[in-house]
C-alpha positions in Angstrom: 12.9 -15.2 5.4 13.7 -19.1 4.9 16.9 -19.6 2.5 15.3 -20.6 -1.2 16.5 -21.7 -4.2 17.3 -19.6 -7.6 14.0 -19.7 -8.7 12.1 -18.2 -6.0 14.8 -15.1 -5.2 14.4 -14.4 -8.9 10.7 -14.4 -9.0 10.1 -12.7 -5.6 13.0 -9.9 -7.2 11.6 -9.4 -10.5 13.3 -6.5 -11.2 16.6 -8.5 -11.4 15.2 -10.2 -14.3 16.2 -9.3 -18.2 14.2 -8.2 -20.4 15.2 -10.1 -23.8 14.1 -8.4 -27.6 11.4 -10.3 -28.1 9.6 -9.0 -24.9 9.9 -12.0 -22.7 11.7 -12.2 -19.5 14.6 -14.4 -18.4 17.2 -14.9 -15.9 20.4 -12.3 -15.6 23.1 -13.6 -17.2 24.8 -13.2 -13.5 23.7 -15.5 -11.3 23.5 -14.0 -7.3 24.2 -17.8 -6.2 27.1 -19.6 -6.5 26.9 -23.4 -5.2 30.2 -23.9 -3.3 30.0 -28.0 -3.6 27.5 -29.7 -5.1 27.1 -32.1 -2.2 26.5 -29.0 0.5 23.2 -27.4 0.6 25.8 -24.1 1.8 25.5 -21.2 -0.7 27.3 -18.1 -1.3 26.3 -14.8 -3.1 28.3 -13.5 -5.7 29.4 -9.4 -5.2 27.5 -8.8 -8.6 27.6 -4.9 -9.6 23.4 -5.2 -8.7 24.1 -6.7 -5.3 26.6 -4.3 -4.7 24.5 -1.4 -6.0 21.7 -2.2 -3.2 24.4 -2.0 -0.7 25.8 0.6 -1.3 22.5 2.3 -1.7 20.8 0.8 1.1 24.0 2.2 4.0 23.5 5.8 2.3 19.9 5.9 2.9 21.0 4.6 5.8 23.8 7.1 7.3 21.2 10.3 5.8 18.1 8.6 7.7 20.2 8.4 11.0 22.1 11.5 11.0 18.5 13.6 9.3 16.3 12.4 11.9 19.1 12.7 15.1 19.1 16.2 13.7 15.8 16.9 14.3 15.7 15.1 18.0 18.6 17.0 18.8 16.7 20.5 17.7 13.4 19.9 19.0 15.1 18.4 22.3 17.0 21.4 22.8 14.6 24.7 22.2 12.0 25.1 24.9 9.6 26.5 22.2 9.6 23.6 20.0 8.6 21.4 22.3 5.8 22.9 23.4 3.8 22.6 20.0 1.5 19.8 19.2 3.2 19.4 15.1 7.0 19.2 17.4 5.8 16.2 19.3 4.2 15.0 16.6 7.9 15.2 14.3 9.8 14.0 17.6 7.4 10.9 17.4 7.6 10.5 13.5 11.9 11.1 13.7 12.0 8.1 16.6 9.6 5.8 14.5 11.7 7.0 11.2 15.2 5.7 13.4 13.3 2.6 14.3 12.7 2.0 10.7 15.8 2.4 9.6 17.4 -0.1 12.6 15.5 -2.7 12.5 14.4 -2.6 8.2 17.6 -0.9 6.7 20.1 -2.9 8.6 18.4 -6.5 8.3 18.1 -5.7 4.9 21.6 -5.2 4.2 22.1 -8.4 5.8 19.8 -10.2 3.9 21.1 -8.7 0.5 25.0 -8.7 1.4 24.5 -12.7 2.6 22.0 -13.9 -0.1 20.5 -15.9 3.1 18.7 -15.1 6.3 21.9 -15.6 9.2 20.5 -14.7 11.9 18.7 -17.9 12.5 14.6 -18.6 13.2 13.9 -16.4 16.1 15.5 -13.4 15.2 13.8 -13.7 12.5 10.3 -14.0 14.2 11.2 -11.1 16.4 12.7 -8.8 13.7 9.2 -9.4 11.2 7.6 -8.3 14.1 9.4 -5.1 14.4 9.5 -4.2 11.2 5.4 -4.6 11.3 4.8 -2.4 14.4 7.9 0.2 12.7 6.4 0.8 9.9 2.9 0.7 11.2 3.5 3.5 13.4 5.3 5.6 10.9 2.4 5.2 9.0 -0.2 6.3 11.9 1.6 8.9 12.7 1.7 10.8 9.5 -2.2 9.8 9.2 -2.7 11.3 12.6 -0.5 14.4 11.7 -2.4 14.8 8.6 -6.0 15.2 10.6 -4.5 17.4 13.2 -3.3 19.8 10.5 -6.7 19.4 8.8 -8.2 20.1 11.8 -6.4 23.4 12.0 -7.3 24.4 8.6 -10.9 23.9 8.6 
């Protein structure tokens, strides 16, 4: 999550790239860096409609994530007969991995987009690759265990 130059962001984000008539591919028009002096290596993103697009899209998936799986805590938590079914605790699980996801991906993410640059210096950076890893690993677990319990119960 090292800063990198034009090049690099571009190619790592192809989908920010044009497509021209003649097939080929080339740079937006709108560049997402901005050099504020020539003699600073400091860079700033310009608010282009794309960056503020993922935003925007980004803290609704957001908001819906958090409040959909609090929600569903908050019901299993709360009736006796939920919780004592094997596919609850397996939701409760899933819902707590899903919150994870979306604190530790969602909201680094929105960081990385809204700054154009990693800020939160090397070790966060260490520690938060490492948590999104084990986050979406689990999520991903989880719905494979899920899947052979309610196998399982069909065959």
């Amino acid at each position: 999550m090292a800063k990198g130059n034009d090049s690099e962001i571009l190619a790592a984000w192809g989908f920010l790239l044009e497509s021209s008539p003649d097939g080929t591919w080339t740079e937006p028009s709108s560049q997402y860096w901005q050099s504020t002096d020539s003699t600073t290596a400091e860079e700033s993103v310009v608010w282009t409609p794309g960056v503020v697009f993922r935003v925007t899209t980004i803290s609704i998936l957001m908001i819906l994530t958090l409040v959909g799986n609090i929600c569903l805590i908050a019901i299993i938590s709360s009736q006796a007969s939920l919780r004592r079914k094997r596919v609850s605790l397996f939701l409760l699980n899933l819902a707590v991995g899903d919150l994870m996801v979306c604190l530790v991906t969602m909201s680094t993410e929105i960081l990385f987009v809204a700054f154009g640059e990693w800020v939160l210096g090397a070790v966060a950076c260490k520690l938060i690759v490492y948590g999104q890893i084990v986050t979406l690993a689990s999520t991903t677990f989880l719905l494979t265990v899920m899947s052979i319990d309610r196998y399982q119960v069909f065959d």
